[in-house]
C-alpha positions in Angstrom: 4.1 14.3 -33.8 2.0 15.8 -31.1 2.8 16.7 -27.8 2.8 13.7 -25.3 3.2 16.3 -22.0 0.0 16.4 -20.5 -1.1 12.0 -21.7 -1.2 9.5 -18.8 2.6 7.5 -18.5 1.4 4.6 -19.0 -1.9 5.2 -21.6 -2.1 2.4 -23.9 -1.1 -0.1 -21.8 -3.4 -2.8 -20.7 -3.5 -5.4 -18.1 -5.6 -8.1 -17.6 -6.3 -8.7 -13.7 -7.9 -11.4 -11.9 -7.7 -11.1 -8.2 -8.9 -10.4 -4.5 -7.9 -9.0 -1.6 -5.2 -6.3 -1.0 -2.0 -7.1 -2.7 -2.7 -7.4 -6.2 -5.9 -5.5 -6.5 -3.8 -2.7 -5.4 -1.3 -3.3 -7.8 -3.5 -3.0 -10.8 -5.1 -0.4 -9.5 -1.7 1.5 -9.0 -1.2 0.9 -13.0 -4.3 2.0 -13.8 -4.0 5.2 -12.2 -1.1 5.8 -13.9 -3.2 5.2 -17.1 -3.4 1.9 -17.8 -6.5 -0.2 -19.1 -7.3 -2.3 -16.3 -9.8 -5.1 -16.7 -10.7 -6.6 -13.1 -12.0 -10.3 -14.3 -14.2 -11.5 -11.6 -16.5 -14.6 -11.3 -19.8 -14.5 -11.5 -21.2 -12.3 -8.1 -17.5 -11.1 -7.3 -14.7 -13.0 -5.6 -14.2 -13.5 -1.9 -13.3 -9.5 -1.5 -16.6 -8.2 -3.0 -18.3 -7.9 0.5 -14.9 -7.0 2.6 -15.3 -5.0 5.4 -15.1 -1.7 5.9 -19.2 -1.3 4.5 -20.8 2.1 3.8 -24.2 2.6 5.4 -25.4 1.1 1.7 -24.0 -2.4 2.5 -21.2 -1.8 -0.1 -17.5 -2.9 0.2 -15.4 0.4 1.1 -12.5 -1.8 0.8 -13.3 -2.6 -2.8 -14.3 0.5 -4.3 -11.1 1.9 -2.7 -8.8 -0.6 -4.6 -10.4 -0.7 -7.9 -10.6 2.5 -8.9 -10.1 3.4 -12.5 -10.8 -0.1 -13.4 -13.3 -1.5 -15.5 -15.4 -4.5 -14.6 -15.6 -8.1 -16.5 -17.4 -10.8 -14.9 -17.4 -14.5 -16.5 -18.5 -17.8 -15.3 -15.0 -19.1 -14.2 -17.1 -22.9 -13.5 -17.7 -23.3 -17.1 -15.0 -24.6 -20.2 -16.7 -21.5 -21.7 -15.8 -19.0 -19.0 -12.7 -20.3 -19.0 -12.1 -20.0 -22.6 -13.3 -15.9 -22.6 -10.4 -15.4 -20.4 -8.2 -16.9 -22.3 -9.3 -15.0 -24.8 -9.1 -11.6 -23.4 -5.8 -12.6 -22.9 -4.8 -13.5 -26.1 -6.8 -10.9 -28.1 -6.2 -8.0 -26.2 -3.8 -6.3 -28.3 -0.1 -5.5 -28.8 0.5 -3.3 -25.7 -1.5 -6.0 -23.8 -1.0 -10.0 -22.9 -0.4 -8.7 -19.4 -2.2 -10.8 -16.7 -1.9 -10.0 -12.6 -3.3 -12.7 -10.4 -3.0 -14.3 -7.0 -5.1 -17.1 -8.2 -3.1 -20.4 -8.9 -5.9 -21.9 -11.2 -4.3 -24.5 -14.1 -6.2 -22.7 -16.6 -4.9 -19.3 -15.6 -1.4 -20.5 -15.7 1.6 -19.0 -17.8 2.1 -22.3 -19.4 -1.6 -22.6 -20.3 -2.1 -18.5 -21.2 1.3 -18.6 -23.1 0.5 -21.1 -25.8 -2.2 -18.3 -27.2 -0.2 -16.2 -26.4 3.4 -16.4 -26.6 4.5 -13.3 -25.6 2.5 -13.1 -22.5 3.8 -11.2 -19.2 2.1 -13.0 -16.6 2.5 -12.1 -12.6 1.2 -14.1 -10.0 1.1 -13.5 -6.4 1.8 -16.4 -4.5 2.0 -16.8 -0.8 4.8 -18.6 0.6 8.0 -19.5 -1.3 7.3 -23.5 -1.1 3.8 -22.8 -2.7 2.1 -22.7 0.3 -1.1 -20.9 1.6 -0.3 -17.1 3.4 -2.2 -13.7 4.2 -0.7 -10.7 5.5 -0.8 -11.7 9.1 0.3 -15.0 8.8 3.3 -13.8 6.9 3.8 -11.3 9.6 3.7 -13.6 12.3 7.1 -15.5 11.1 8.7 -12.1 10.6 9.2 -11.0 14.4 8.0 -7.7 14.0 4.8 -8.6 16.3 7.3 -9.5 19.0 8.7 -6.7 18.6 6.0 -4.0 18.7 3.9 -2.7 21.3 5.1 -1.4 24.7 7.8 -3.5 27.0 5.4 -4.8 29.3 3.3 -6.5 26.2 2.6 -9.8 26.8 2.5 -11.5 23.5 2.5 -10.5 19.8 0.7 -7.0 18.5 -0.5 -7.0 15.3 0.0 -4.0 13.2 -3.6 -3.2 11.5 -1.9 -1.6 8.2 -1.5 -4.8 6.0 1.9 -3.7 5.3 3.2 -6.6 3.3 0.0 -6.7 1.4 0.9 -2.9 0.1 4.3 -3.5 -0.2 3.8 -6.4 -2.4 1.1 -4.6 -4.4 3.8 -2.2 -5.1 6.3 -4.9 -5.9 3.7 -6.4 -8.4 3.5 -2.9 -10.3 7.1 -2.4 -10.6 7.4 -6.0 -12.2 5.1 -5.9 -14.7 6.8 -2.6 -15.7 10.2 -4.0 -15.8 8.7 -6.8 -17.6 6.9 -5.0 -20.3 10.0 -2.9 -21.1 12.1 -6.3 -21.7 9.2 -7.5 -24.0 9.6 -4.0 -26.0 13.6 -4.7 -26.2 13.4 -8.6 -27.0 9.9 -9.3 -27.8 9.8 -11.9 -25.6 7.1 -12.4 -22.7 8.0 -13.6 -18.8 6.6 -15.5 -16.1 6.9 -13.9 -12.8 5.9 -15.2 -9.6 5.8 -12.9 -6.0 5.6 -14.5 -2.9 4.4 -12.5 -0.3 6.4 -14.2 2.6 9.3 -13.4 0.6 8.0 -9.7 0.1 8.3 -9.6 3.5 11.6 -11.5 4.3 12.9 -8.8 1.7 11.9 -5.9 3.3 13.0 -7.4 6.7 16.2 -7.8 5.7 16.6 -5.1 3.6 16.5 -2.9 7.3 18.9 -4.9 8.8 16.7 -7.0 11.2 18.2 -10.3 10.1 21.5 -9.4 9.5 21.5 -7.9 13.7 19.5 -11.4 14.8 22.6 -12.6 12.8 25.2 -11.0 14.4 24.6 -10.5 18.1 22.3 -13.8 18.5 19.6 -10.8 19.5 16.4 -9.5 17.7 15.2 -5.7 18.0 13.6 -5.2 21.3 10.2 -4.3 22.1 10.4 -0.5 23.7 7.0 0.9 22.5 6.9 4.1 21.1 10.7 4.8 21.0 12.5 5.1 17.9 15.3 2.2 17.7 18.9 3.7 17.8 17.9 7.9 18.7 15.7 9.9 20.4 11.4 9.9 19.5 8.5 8.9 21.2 5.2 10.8 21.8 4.1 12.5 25.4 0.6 13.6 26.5 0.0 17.3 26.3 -2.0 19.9 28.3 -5.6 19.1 26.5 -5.1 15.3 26.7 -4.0 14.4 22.7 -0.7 13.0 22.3 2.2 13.8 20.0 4.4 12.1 18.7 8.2 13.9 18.4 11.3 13.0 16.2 14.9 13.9 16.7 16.6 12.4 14.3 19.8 14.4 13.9 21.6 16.4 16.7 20.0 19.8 15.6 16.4 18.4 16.2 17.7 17.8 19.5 19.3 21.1 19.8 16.0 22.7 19.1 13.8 20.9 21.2 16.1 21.6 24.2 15.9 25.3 23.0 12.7 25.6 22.5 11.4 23.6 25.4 13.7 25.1 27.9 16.1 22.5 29.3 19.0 23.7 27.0 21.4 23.9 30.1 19.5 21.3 32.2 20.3 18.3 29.1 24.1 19.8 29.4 24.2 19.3 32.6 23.2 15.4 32.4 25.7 15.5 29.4 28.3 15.8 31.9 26.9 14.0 34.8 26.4 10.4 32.5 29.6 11.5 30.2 27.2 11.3 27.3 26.8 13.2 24.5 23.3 14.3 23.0 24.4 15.0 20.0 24.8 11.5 19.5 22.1 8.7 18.2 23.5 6.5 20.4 23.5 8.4 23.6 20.2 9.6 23.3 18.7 6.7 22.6 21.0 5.4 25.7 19.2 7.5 27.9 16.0 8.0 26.4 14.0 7.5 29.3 15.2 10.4 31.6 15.3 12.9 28.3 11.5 11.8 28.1 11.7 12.4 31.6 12.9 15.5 31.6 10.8 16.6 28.5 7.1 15.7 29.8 6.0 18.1 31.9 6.5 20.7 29.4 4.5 19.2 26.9 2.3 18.4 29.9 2.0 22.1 30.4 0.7 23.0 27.2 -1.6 22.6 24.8 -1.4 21.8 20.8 -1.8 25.2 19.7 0.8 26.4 21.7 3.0 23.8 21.5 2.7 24.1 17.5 3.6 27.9 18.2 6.6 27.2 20.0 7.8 24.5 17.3 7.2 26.1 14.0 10.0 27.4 12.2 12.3 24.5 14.3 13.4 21.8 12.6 11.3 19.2 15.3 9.5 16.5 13.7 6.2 16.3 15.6 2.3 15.4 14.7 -0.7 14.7 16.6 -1.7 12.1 16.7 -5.0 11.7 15.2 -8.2 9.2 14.8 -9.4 8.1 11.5 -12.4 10.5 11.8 -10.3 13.0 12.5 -8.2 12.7 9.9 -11.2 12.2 7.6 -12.6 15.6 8.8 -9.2 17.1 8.3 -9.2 20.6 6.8 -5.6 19.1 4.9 -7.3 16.8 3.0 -9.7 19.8 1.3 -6.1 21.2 0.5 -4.9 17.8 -0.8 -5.2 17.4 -4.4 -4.4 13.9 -3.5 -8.2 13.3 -2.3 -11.1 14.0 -3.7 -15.3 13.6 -3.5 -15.7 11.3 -6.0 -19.5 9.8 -6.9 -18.7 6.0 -6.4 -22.1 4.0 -7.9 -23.6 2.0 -4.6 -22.3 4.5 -2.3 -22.7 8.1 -3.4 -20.3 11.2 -2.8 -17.6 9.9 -0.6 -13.4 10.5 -0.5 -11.4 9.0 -2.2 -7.4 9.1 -2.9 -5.7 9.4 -6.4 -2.1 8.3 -6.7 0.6 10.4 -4.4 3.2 10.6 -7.7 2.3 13.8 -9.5 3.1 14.4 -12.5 1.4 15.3 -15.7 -1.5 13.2 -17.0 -1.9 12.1 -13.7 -4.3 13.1 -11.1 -8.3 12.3 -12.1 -10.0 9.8 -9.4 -12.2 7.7 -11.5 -14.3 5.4 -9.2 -14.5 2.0 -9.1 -16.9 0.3 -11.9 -20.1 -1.8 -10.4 -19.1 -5.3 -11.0 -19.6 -6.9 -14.3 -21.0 -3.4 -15.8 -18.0 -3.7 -18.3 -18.1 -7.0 -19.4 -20.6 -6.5 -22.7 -18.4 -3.9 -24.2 -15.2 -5.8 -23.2 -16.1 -8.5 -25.1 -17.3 -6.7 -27.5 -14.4 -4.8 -27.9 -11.7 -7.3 -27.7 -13.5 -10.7 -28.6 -16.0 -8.9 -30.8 -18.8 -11.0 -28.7 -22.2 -9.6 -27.6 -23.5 -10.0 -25.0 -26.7 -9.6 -23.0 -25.4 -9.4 -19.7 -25.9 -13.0 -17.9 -22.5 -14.0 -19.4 -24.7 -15.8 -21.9 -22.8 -15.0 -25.8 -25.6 -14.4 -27.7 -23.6 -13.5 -31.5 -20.1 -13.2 -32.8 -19.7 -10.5 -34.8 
């Protein structure tokens, strides 16, 4: 048998997506860059996310060439009994390692019940939004969390959004991992499932999951808002000599230890030690009194500048970063070190970054761009239906 070292984990696999927006496009495209066959199925002139902001100069959505990469590209006239029979299909037709749909679309005709009787051992996983059925995006979702109550500094008035969709990702990730786990109970039993993934309750999970409820619970209290703190120990960021800002970590007592070390106040933090009957080497005293150890600490970060203050912490074990714009990071000198990112020719845009997937491993690691929409679906049909097709979703013979 020949080696299987350097092929893609999941090659062979295919997975039938219909989608928009962030949580399940990123989903399939986290398969597909771990080597799956990825079809995007799209109606006619793209779904909703086809013209998502951010653009490139070009008018193109950045937003969806970054999450369909490595996919290929079926559009079909979802309006029509005929469009609607394709997919079904696809579905039914495309192969033993496939009958693996994604969606966040709640169409009847893209239901398990309706996919399963052509197919009957069909994975199917659909995104919904709330756990009764209802409607939900990302921020409204967030919104019934509390965590927009409780970010942004003390004096906030009112919620702060967080611009990383977070529950979007998370659930895109969620999505990945289920079809997985779903496709390796089919191998064992033969026997297909229906999943479905609310994204409210992505969220309540992960909510829970760090203790948020269970304290609300408890002590009739949520997490308070204290800006750039770090709940329960000792971070936040200061202002340095040029004007950036960094932001510093101590999460054990010999981050602390160093940063007193380094930043001269070793004797001057004992001192308080004994004055408040704290101790430092404690989460729970630092984080007491936080604000006159940030005291204490800013004027010597206001004293110097990054380069220097990068000299004095290197070879500690201080957890600090600038903190940086987008452009910044875009112009990064990290990222040309990264094999994580990569100038990638993406059709509509031209040479522009792009990311691959952060697991390495072997078989893993080309960035194929994102397909122009519909450009696949002539040979998709062709391959899987044996339909040909002159690209106006018109069938023009079966072969």
């Amino acid at each position: 048998m020949p080696s299987q070292e350097g092929a893609a984990p999941l090659a062979g696999l295919r997975i039938l997506e219909i989608s928009s927006f962030v949580a399940a496009p990123l989903g399939g495209m986290t398969l597909a860059q771990l080597g799956a066959e990825v079809i995007r199925i799209d109606p006619v002139g793209g779904a909703a996310d086809v013209g998502r902001w951010p653009l490139a100069p070009s008018g193109a959505s950045l937003y969806w060439a970054g999450l369909n990469k490595g996919k290929r590209s079926v559009t079909l006239d979802f309006r029509t009994e005929r469009g609607r029979g394709q997919v079904a299909d696809l579905v039914a037709n495309s192969g033993p390692d496939g009958g693996i749909v994604l969606t966040n679309a709640g169409y009847p005709w893209l239901s398990y019940e309706t996919l399963a009787a052509r197919r009957p051992d069909l994975i199917h996983l659909r995104i919904a939004g709330r756990h009764d059925g209802g409607a939900a995006v990302d921020y409204t979702v967030n919104a019934a969390t509390g965590f927009p109550l409780a970010t942004g500094p003390e004096c906030a008035d009112g919620p702060v959004n967080h611009v990383l969709p977070a529950w979007d990702v998370a659930c895109g990730l969620y999505a990945a991992t289920g079809l997985l786990a779903a496709e390796r109970h089919r191998r064992l039993t033969g026997r297909g499932r229906a999943i479905t993934l609310p994204l409210g309750d992505v969220a309540l999970a992960i909510t829970g999951h760090l203790g948020f409820i269970a304290q609300a619970q408890l002590t009739g209290e949520g997490r308070p808002r204290i800006g750039n703190h770090l709940y329960g120990a000792f971070a936040r960021d200061f202002r340095t000599g040029g004007g950036d800002r960094v932001m510093v970590v101590t999460l054990t007592a010999r981050h602390f230890a160093d940063l007193a070390r380094v930043t001269g106040l070793t004797e001057t933090f004992s001192g308080l030690e004994r004055m408040l009957g704290a101790d430092f080497g404690s989460d729970a005293d630092r984080y007491e009194h936080r604000e006159v150890i940030a005291a204490l600490l800013g004027p010597w970060f206001a004293r110097h500048t990054i380069g220097e203050i990068s000299d004095a912490l290197a070879g500690t074990s201080v957890l600090w970063e600038r903190y940086r714009t987008f452009a910044e990071l875009a112009a990064s000198p990290d990222l040309a070190d990264n094999s994580l990112v990569r100038l990638i020719d993406q059709p509509g845009i031209g040479p522009v970054l792009a990311t691959g997937i952060p697991l390495a491993q072997p078989g893993v690691g080309e960035i194929a761009p994102a397909p122009v929409l519909g450009a696949d679906t002539a040979a998709v049909l062709g391959e899987l239906l044996g339909q040909h097709n002159d690209g106006s979703n018109r069938v023009l013979y079966r072969v």
